[in-house]
C-alpha positions in Angstrom: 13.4 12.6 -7.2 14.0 15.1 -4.4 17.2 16.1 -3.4 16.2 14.6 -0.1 14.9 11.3 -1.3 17.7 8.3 -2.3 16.8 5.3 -2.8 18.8 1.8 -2.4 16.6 -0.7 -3.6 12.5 -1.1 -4.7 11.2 -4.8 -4.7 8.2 -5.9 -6.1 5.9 -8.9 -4.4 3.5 -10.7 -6.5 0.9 -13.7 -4.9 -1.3 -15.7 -6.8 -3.9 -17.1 -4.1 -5.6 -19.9 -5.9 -7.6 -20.9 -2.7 -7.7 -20.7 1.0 -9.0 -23.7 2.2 -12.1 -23.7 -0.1 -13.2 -24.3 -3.4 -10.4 -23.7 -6.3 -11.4 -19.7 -7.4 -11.7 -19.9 -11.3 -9.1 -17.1 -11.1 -6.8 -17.0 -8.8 -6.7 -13.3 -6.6 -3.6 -12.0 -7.5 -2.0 -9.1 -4.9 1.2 -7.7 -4.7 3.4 -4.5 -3.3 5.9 -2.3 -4.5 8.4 -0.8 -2.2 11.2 1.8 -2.2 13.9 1.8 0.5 15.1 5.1 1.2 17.6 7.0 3.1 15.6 9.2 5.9 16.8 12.7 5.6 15.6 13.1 9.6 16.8 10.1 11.0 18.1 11.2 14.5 17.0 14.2 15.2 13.2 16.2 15.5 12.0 18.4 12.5 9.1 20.7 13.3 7.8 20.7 9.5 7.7 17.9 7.9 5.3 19.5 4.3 7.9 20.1 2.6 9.4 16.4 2.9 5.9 14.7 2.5 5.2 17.2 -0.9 8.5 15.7 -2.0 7.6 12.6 -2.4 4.8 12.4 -4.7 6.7 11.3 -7.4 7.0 8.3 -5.6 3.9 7.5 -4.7 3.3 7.6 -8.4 6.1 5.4 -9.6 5.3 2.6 -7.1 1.5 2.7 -8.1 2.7 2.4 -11.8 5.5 0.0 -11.2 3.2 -2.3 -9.4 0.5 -2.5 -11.5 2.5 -2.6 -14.4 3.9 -6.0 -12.5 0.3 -7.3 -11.9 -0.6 -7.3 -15.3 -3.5 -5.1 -14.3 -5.1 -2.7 -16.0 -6.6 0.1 -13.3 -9.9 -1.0 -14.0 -8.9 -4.5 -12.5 -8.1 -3.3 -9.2 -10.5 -3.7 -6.5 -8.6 -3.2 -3.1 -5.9 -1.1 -2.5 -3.6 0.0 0.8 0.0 1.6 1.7 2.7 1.6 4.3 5.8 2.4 5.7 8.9 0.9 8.3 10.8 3.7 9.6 14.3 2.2 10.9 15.0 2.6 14.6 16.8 6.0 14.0 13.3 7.8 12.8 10.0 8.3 14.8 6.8 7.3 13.6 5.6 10.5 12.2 7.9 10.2 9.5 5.9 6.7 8.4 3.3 8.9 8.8 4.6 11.2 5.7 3.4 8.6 3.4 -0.6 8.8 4.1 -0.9 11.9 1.2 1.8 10.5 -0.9 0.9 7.2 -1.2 -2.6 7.3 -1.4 -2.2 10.4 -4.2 -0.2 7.8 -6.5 -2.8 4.8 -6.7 -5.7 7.3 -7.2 -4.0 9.4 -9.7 -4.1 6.1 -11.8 -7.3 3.7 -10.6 -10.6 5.2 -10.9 -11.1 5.0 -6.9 -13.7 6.8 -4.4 -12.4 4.7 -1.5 -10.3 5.3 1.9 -6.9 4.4 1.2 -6.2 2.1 4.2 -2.5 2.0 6.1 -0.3 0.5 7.9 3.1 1.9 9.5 5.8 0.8 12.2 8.8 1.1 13.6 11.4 -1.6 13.0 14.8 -3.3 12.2 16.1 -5.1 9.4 13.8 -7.7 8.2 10.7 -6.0 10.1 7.6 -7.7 8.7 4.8 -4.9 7.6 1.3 -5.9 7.1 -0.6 -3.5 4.7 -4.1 -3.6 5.5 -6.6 -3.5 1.8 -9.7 -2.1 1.5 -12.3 -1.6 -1.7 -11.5 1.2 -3.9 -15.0 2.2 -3.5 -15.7 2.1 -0.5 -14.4 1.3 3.2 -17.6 -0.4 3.7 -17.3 -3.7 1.1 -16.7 -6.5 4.1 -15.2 -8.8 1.8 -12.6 -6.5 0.6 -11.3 -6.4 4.4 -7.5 -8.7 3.6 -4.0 -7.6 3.6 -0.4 -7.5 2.0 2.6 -8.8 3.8 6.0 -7.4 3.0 9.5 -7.9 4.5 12.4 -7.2 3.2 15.9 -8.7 4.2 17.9 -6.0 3.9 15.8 -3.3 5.0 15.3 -1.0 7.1 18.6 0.2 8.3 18.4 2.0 11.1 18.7 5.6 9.1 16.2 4.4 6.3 12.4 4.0 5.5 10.2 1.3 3.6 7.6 2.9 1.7 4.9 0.7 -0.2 2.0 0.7 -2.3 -0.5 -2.2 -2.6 -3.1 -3.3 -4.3 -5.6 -6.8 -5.7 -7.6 -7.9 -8.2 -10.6 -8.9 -5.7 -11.3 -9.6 -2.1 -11.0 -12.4 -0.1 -10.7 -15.8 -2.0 -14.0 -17.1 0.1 -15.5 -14.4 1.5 -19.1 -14.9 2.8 -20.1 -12.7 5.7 -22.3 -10.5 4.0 -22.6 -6.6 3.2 -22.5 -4.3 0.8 -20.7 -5.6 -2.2 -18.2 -4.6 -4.5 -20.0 -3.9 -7.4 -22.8 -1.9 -5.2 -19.9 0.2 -4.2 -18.9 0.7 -7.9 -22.4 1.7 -8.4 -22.0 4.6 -5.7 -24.5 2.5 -3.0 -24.0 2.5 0.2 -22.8 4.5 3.3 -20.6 7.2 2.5 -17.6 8.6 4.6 
């Protein structure tokens, strides 16, 4: 890791949805998120450049990717939506959430054979803050019922001089979707609108 990256703590969240107010799925969708807590190196006062920070932590985009799919049991070729995010403790300003857009995404592709917009989601927030990590389709932002979401929080975390940063990803889409569009598979196949 960088000399300007330490981290206290990752977590891992696994869910198993085995309905949602519908038929029993055969399998349940299983989602999850990985997420490093880390001490943020600008907390407190404005930096100009922030590249050389965001560079930095590409090795951590990669780890979470492969910690948390090593958690689902997936292999890349089972995961079909994907999305990151960040908290930034009160001490930081939201363009330091925003250092995790390159970073985050590059880990999850560098491992799942994806074409698709990496979705995000990013706040500002105390201890316990609750993040919500929209998903999309690896394909393709278009699939509607890939449209669903990640929730993390963490007890402990932010502090007010730290960051969240999280990865996440799912075996399917919605457990009943049904309002049409272009589907997941047609997105595999390279149909549809591109972006």
């Amino acid at each position: 890791m960088s000399a300007l990256l330490q981290c206290r703590k990752t977590v891992v969240m696994i869910e198993d949805v085995r309905h949602d107010g519908g038929p029993v799925l055969a399998a349940p969708l299983r989602k999850g998120a990985a997420a490093a807590v880390v001490n943020n190196p600008y907390a407190g006062r404005y930096v100009e450049d922030l590249i050389e920070w965001m560079e930095s932590l590409r090795p951590l985009g990669l780890e979470l990717a492969e910690r948390l799919l090593d958690a689902l049991g997936f292999q890349a070729a089972d995961v079909q939506a994907f999305g990151k995010g960040a908290i930034v403790g009160v001490n930081g300003e939201i363009e330091h959430a925003a250092v995790w857009h390159a970073p985050g995404g590059h880990g999850m592709r560098q491992l799942l054979d994806a074409r698709g917009f990496v979705t995000s989601g990013q706040i500002i927030g105390t201890i316990g803050a609750h993040l919500h990590i929209p998903l999309a389709s690896v394909h393709s932002p278009w699939v509607r019922s890939h449209f669903d979401g990640v929730d993390i929080t963490i007890s402990d975390a932010p502090k007010p001089d730290e960051l969240v940063f999280a990865v996440a990803m799912s075996n399917g889409g919605r457990p009943h979707a049904r309002i049409g569009g272009l589907s997941f598979a047609e997105a595999a196949d390279g149909q549809g609108p591109k972006f």
